[in-house]
Structures are given as structure tokens and as C-alpha cells.
PDB file of N, H, CA, C and O in Angstrom:
ATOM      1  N   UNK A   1       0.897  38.052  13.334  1.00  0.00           N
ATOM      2  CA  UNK A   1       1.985  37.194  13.761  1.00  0.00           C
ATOM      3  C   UNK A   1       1.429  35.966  14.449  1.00  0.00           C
ATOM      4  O   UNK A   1       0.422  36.104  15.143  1.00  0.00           O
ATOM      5  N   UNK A   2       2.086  34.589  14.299  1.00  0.00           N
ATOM      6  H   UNK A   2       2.905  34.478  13.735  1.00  0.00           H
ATOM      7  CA  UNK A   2       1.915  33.680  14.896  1.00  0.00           C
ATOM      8  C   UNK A   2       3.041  33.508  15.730  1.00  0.00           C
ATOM      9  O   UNK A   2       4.154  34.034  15.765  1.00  0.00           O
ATOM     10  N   UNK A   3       2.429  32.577  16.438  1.00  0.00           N
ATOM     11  H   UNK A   3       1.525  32.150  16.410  1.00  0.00           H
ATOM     12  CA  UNK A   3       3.184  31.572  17.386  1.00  0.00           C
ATOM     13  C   UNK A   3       4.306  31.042  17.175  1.00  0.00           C
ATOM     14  O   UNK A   3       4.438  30.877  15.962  1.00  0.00           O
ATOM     15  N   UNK A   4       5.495  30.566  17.948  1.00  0.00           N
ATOM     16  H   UNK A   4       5.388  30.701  18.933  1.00  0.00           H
ATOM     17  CA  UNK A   4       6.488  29.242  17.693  1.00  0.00           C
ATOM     18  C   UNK A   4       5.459  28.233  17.109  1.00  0.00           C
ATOM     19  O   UNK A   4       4.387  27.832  17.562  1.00  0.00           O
ATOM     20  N   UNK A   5       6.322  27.871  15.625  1.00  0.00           N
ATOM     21  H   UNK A   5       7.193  28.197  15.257  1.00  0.00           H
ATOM     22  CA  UNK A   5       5.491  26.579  15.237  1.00  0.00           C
ATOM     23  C   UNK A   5       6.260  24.908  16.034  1.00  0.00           C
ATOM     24  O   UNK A   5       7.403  24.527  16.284  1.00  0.00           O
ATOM     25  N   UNK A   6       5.107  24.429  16.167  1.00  0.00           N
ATOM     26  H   UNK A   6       4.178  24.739  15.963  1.00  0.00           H
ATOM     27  CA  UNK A   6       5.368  23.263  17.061  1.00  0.00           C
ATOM     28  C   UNK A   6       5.307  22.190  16.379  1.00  0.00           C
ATOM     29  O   UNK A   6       4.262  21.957  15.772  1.00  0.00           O
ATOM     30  N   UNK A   7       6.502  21.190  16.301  1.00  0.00           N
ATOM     31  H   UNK A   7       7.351  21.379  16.794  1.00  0.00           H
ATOM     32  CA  UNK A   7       6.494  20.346  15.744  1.00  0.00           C
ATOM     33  C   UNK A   7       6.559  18.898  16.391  1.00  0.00           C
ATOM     34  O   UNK A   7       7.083  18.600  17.464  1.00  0.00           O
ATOM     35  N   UNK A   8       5.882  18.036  15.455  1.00  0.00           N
ATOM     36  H   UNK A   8       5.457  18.279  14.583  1.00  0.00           H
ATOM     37  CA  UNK A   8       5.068  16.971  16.482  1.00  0.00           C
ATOM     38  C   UNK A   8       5.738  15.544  16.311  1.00  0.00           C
ATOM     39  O   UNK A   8       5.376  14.705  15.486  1.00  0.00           O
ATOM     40  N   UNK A   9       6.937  15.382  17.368  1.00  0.00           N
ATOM     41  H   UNK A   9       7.231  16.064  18.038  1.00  0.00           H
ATOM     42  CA  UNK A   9       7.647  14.276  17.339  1.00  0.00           C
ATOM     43  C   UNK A   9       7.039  12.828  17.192  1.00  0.00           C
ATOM     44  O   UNK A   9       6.448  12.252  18.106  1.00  0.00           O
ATOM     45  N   UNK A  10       7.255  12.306  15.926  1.00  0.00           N
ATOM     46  H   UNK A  10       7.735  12.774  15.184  1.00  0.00           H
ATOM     47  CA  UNK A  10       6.597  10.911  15.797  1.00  0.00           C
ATOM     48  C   UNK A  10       8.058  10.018  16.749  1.00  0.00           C
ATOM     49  O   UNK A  10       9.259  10.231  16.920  1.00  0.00           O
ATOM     50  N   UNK A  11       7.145   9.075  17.125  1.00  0.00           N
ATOM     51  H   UNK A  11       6.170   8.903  16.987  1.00  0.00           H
ATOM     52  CA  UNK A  11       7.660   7.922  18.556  1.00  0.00           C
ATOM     53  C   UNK A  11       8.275   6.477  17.235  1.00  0.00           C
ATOM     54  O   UNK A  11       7.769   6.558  16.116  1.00  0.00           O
ATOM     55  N   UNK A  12       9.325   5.272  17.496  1.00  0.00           N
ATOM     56  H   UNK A  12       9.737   5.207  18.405  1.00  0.00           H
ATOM     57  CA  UNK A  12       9.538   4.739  16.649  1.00  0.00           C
ATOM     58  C   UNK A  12       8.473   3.800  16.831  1.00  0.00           C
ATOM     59  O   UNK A  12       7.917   3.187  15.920  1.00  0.00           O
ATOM     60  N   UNK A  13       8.130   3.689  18.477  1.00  0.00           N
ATOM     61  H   UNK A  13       8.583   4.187  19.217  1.00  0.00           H
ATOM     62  CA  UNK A  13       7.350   2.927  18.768  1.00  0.00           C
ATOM     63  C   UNK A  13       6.195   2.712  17.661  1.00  0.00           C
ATOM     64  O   UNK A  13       5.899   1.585  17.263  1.00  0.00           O
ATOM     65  N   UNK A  14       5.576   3.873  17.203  1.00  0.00           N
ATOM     66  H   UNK A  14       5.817   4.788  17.526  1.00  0.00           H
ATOM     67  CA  UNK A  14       4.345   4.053  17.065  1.00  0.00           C
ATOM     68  C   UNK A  14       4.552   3.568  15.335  1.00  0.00           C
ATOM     69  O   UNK A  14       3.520   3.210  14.768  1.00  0.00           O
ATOM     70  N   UNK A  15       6.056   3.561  14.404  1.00  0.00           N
ATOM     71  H   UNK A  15       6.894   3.852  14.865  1.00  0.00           H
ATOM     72  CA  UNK A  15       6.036   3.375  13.849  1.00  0.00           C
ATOM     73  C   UNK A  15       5.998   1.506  13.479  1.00  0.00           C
ATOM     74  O   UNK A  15       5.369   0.874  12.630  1.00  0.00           O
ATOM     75  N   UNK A  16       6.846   1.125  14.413  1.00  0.00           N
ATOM     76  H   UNK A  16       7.357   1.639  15.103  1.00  0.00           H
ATOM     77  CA  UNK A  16       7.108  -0.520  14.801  1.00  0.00           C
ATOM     78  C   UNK A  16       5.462  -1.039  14.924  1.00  0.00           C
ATOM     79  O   UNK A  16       5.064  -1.992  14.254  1.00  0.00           O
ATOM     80  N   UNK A  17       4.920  -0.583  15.495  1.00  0.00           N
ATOM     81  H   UNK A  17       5.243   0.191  16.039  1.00  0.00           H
ATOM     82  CA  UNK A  17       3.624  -0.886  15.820  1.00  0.00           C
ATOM     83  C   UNK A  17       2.488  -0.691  14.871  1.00  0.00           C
ATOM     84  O   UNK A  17       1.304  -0.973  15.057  1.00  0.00           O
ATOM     85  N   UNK A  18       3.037  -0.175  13.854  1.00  0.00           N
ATOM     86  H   UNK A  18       3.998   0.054  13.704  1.00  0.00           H
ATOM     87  CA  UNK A  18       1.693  -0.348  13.007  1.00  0.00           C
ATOM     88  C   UNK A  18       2.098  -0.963  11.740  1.00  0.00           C
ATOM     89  O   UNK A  18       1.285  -1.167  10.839  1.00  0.00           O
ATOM     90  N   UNK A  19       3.044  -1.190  11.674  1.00  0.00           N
ATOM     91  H   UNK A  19       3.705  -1.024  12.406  1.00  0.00           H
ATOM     92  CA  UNK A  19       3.936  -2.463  10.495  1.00  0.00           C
ATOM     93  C   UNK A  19       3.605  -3.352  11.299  1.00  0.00           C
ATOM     94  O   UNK A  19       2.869  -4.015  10.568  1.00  0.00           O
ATOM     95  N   UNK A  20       3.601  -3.963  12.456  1.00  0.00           N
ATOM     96  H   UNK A  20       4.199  -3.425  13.050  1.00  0.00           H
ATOM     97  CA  UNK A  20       3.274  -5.194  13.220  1.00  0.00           C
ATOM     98  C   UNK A  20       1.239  -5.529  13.014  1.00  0.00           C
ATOM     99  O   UNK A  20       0.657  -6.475  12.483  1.00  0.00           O
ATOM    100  N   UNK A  21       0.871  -4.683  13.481  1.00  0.00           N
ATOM    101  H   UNK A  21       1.344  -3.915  13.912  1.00  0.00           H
ATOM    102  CA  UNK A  21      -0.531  -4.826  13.104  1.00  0.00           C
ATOM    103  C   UNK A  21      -0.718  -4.620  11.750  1.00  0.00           C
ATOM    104  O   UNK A  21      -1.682  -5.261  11.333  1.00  0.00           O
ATOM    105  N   UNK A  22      -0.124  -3.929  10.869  1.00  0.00           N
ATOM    106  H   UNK A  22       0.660  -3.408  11.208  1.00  0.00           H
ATOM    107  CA  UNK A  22      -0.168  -4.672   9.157  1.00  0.00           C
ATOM    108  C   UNK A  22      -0.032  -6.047   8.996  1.00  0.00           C
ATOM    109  O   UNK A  22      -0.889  -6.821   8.567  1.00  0.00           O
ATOM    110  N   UNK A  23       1.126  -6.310   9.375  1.00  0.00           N
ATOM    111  H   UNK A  23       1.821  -5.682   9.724  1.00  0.00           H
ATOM    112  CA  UNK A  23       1.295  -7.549   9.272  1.00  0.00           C
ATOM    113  C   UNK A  23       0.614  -8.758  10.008  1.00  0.00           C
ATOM    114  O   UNK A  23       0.847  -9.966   9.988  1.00  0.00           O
ATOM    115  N   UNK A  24      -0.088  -8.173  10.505  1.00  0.00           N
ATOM    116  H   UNK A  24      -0.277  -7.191  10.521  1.00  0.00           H
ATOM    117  CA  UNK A  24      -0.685  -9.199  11.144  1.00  0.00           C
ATOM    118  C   UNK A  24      -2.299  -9.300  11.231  1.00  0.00           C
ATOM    119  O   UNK A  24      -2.922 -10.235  11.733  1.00  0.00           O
ATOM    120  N   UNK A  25      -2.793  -8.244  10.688  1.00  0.00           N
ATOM    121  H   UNK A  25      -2.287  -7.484  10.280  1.00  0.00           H
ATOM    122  CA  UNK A  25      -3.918  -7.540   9.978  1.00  0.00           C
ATOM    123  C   UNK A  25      -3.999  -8.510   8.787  1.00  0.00           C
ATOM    124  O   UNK A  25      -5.071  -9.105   8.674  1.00  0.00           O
ATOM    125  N   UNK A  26      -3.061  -8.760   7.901  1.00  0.00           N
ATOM    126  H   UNK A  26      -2.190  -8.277   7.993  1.00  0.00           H
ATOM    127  CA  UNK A  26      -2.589  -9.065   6.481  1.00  0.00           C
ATOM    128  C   UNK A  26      -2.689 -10.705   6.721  1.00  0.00           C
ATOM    129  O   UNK A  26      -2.688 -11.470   5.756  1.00  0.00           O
ATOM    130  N   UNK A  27      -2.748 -11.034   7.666  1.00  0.00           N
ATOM    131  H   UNK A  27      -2.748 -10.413   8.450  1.00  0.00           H
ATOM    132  CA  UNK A  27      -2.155 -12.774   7.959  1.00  0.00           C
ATOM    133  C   UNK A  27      -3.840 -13.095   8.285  1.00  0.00           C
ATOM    134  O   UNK A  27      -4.480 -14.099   7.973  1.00  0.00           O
ATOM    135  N   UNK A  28      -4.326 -11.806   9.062  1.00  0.00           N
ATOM    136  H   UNK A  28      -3.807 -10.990   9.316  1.00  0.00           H
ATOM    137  CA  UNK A  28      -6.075 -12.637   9.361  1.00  0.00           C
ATOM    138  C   UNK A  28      -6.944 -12.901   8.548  1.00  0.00           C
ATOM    139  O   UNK A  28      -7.980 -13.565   8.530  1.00  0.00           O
ATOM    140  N   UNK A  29      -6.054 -11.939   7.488  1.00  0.00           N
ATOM    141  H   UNK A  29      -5.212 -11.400   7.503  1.00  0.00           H
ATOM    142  CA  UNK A  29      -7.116 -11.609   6.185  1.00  0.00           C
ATOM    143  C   UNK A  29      -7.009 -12.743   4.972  1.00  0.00           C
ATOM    144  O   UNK A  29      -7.822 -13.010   4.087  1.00  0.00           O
ATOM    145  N   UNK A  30      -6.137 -13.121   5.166  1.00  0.00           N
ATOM    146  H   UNK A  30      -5.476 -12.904   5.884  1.00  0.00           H
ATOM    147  CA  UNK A  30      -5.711 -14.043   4.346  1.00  0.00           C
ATOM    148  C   UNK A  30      -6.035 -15.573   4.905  1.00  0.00           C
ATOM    149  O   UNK A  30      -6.301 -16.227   3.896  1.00  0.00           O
ATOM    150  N   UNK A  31      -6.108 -16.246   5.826  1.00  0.00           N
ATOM    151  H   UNK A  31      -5.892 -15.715   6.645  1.00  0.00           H
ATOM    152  CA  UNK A  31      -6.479 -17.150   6.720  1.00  0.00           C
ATOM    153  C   UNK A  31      -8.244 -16.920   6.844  1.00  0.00           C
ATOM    154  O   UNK A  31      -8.810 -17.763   6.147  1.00  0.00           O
ATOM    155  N   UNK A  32      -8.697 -16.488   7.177  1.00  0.00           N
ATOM    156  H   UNK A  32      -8.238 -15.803   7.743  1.00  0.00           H
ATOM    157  CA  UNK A  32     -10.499 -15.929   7.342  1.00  0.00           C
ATOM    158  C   UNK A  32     -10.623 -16.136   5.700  1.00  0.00           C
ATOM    159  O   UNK A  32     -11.430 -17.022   5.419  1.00  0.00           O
ATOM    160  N   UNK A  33     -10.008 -15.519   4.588  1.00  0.00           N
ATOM    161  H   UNK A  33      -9.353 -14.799   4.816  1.00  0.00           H
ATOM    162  CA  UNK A  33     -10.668 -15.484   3.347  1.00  0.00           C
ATOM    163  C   UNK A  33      -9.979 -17.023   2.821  1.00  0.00           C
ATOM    164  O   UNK A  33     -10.791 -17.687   2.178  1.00  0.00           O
ATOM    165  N   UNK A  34      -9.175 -17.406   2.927  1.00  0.00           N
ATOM    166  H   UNK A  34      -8.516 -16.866   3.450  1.00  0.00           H
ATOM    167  CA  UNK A  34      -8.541 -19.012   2.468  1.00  0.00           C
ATOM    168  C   UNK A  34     -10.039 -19.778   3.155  1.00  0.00           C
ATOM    169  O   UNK A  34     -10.890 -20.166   2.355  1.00  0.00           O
ATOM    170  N   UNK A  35     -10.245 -19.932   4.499  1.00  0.00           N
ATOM    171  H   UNK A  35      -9.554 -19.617   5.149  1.00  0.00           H
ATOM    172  CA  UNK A  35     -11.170 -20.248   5.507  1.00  0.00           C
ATOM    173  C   UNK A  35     -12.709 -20.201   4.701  1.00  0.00           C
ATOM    174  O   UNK A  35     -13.296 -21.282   4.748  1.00  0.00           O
ATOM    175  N   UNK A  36     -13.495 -19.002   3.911  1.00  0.00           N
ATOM    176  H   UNK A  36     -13.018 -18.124   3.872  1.00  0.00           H
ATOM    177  CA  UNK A  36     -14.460 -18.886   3.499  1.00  0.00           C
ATOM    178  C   UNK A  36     -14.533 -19.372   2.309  1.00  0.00           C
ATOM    179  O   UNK A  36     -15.607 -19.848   1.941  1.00  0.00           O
ATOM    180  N   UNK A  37     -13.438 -19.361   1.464  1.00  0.00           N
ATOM    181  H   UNK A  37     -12.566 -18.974   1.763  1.00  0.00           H
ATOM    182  CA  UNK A  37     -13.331 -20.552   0.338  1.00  0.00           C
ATOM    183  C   UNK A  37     -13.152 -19.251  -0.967  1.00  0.00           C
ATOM    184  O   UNK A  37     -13.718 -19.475  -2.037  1.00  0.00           O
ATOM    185  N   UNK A  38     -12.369 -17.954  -0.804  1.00  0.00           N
ATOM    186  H   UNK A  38     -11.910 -17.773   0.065  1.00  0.00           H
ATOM    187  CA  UNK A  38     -11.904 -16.814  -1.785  1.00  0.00           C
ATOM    188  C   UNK A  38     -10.345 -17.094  -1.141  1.00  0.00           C
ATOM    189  O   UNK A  38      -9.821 -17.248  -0.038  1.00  0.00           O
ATOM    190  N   UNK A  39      -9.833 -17.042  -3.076  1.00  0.00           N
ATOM    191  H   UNK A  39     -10.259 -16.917  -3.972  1.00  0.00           H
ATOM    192  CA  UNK A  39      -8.383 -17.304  -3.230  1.00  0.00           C
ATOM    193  C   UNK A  39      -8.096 -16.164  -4.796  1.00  0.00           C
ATOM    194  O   UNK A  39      -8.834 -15.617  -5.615  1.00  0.00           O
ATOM    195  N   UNK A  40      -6.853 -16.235  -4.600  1.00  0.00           N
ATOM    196  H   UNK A  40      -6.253 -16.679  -3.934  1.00  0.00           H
ATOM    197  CA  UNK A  40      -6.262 -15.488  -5.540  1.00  0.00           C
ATOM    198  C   UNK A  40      -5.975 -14.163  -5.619  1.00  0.00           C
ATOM    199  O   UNK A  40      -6.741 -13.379  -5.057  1.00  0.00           O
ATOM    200  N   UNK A  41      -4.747 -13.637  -6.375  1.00  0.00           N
ATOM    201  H   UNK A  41      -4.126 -14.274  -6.831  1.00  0.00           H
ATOM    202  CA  UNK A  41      -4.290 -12.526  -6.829  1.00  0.00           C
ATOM    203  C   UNK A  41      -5.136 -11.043  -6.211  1.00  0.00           C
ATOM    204  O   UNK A  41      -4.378 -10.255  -5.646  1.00  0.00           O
ATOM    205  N   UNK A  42      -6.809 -10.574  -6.292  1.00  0.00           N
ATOM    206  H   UNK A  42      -7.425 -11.214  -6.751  1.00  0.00           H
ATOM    207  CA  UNK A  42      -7.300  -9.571  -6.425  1.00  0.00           C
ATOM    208  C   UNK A  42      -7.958  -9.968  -4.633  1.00  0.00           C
ATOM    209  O   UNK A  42      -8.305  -9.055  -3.883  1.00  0.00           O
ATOM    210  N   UNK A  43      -8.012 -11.332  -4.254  1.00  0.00           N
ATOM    211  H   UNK A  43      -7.730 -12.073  -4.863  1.00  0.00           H
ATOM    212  CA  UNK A  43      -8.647 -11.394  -2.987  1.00  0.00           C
ATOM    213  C   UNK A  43      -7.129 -10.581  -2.074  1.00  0.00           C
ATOM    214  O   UNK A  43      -7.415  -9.720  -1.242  1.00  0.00           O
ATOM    215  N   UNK A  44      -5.603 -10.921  -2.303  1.00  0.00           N
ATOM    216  H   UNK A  44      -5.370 -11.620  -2.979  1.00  0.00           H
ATOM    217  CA  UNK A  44      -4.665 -10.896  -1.310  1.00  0.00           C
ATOM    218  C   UNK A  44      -4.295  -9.387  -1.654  1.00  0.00           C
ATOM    219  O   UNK A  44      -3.784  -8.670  -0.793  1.00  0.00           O
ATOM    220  N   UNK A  45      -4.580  -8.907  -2.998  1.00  0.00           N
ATOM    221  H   UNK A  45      -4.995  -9.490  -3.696  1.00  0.00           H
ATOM    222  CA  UNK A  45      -4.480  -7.657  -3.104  1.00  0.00           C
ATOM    223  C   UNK A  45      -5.463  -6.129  -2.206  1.00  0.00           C
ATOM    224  O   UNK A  45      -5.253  -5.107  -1.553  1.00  0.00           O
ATOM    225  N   UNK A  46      -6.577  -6.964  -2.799  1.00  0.00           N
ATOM    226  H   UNK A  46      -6.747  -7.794  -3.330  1.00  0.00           H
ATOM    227  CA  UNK A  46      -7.857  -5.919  -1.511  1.00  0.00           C
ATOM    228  C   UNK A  46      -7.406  -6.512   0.095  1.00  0.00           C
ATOM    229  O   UNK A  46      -8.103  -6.033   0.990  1.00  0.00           O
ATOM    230  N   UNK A  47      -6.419  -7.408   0.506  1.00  0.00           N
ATOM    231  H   UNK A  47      -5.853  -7.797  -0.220  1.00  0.00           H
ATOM    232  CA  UNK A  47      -6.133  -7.878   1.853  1.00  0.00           C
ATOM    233  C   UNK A  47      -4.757  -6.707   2.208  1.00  0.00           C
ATOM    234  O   UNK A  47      -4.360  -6.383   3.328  1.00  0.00           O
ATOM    235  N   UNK A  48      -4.402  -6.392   1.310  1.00  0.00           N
ATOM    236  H   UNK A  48      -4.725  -6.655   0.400  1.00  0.00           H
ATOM    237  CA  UNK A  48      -3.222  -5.882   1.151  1.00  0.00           C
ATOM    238  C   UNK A  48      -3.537  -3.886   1.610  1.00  0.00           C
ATOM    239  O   UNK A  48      -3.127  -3.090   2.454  1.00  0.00           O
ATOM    240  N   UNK A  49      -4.430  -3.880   0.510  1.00  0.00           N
ATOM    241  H   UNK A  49      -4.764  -4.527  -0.176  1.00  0.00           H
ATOM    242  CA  UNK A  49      -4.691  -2.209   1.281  1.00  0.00           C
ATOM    243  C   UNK A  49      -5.845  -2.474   2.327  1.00  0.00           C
ATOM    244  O   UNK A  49      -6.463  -1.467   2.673  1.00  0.00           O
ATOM    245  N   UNK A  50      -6.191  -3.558   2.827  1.00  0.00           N
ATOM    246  H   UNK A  50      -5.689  -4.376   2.547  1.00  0.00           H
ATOM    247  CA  UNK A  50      -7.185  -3.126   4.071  1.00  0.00           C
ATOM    248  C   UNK A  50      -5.622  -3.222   5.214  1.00  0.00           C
ATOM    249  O   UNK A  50      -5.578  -2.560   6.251  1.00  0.00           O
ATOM    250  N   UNK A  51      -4.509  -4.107   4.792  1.00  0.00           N
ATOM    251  H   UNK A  51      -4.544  -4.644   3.950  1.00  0.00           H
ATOM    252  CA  UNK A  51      -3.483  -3.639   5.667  1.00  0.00           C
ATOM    253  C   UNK A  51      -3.228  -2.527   5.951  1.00  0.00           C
ATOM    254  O   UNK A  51      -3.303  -1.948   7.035  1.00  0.00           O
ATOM    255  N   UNK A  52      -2.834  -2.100   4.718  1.00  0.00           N
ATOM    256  H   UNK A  52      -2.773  -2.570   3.838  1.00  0.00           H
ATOM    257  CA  UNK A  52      -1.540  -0.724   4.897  1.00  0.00           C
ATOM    258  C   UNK A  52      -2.774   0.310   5.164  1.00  0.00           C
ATOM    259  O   UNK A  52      -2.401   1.482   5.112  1.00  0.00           O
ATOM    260  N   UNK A  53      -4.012   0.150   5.409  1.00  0.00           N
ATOM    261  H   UNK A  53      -4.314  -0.802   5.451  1.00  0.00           H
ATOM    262  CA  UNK A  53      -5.360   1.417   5.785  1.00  0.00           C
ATOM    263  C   UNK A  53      -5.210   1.104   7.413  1.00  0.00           C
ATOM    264  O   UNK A  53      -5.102   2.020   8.228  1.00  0.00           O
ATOM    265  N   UNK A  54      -5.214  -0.122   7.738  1.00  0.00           N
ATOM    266  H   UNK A  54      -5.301  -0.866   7.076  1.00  0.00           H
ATOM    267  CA  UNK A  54      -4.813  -0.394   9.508  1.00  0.00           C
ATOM    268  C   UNK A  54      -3.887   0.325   9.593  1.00  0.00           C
ATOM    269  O   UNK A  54      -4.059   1.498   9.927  1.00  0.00           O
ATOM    270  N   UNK A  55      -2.952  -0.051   9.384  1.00  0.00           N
ATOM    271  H   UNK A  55      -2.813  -1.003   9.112  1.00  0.00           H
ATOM    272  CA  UNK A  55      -1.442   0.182  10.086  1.00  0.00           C
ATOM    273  C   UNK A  55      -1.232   1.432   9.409  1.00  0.00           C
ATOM    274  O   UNK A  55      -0.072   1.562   9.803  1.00  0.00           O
ATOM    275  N   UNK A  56      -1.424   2.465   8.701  1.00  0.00           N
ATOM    276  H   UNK A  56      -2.365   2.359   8.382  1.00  0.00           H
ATOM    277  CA  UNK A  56      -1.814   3.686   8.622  1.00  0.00           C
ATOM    278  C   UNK A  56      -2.763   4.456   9.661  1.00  0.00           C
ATOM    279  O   UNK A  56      -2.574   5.664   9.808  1.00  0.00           O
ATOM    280  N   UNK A  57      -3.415   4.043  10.129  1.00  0.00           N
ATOM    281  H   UNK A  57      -3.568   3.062  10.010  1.00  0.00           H
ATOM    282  CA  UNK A  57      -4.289   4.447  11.222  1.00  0.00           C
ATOM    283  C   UNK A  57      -3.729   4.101  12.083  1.00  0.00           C
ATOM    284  O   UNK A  57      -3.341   5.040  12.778  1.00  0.00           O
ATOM    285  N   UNK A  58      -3.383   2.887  12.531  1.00  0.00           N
ATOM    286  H   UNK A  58      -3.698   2.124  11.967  1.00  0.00           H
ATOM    287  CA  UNK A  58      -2.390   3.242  13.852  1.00  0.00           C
ATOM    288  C   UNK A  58      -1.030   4.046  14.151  1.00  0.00           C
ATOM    289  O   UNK A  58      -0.535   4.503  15.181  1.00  0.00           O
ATOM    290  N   UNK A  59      -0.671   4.020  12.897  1.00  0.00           N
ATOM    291  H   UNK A  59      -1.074   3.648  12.061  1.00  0.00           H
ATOM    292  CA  UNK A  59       0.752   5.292  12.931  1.00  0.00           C
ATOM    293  C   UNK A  59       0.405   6.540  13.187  1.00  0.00           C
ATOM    294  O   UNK A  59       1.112   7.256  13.896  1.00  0.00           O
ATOM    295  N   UNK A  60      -0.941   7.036  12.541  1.00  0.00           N
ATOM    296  H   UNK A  60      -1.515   6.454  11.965  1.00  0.00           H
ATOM    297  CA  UNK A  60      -1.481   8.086  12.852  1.00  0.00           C
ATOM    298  C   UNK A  60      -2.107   8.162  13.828  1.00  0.00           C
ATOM    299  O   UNK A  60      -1.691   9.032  14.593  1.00  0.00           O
ATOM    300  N   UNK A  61      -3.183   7.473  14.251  1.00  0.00           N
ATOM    301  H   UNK A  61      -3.521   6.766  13.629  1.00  0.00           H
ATOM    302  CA  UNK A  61      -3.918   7.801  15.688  1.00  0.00           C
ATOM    303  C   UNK A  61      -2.460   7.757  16.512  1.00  0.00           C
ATOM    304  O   UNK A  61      -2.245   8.674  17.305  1.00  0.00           O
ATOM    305  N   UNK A  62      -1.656   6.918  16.374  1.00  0.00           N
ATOM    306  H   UNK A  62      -1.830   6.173  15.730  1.00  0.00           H
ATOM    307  CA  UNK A  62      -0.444   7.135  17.921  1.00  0.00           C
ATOM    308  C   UNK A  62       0.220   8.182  18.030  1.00  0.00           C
ATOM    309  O   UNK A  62       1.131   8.085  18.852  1.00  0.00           O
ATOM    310  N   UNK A  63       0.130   9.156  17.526  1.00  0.00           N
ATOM    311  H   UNK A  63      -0.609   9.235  16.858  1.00  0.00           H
ATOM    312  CA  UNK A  63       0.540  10.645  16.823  1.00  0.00           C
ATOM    313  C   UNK A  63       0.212  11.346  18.442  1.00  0.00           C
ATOM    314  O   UNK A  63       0.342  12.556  18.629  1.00  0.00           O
TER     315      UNK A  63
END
């Protein structure tokens, strides 16, 4: 037999907060790579999942 299973209230905070650092993750990446002189389609796309890999990690680490 186990335990009461415990379930682990996610905060909205924590959700607001890592769509904000996507988005804003997403804006450095794009500005720094415009800045180094890489443009186009496959540069804003690899900018795109180094977002949603941030702001995935912060939804989760705020866990």
C-alpha cells in the first residue's frame, strides 16, 4: 500500500511567467541574430524553440 497521492498545484504565476520570458527570450534572439548579420525563415525558427525550451524550463523549474 501507498500513501495519499499528492498532487502538485501549478501557480498561474509560474505559468504568466514563462510565456513572458518566451517572449522575450524570442525578441533577444531575434535582435542579437538581425545584429550579427543571420536573417530568415530557419534562423527565427531555431529562435523559436530555443523560446518555447526557456519558457518550458521556467514553467517547470517554478513547479
Amino acid at each position: 500500500m501507498s500513501g495519499p497521492r499528492v498532487r502538485i498545484k501549478t501557480g498561474k504565476a509560474s505559468l504568466i511567467g514563462g510565456i513572458a520570458v518566451g517572449i522575450a527570450s524570442l525578441a533577444i534572439w531575434v535582435g542579437v541574430t538581425r545584429e550579427l548579420g543571420f536573417s530568415g525563415l530557419p534562423v527565427v525558427a531555431l529562435g523559436v524553440l530555443v523560446s518555447a525550451g526557456v519558457a518550458t524550463w521556467i514553467r517547470v523549474a517554478d513547479l
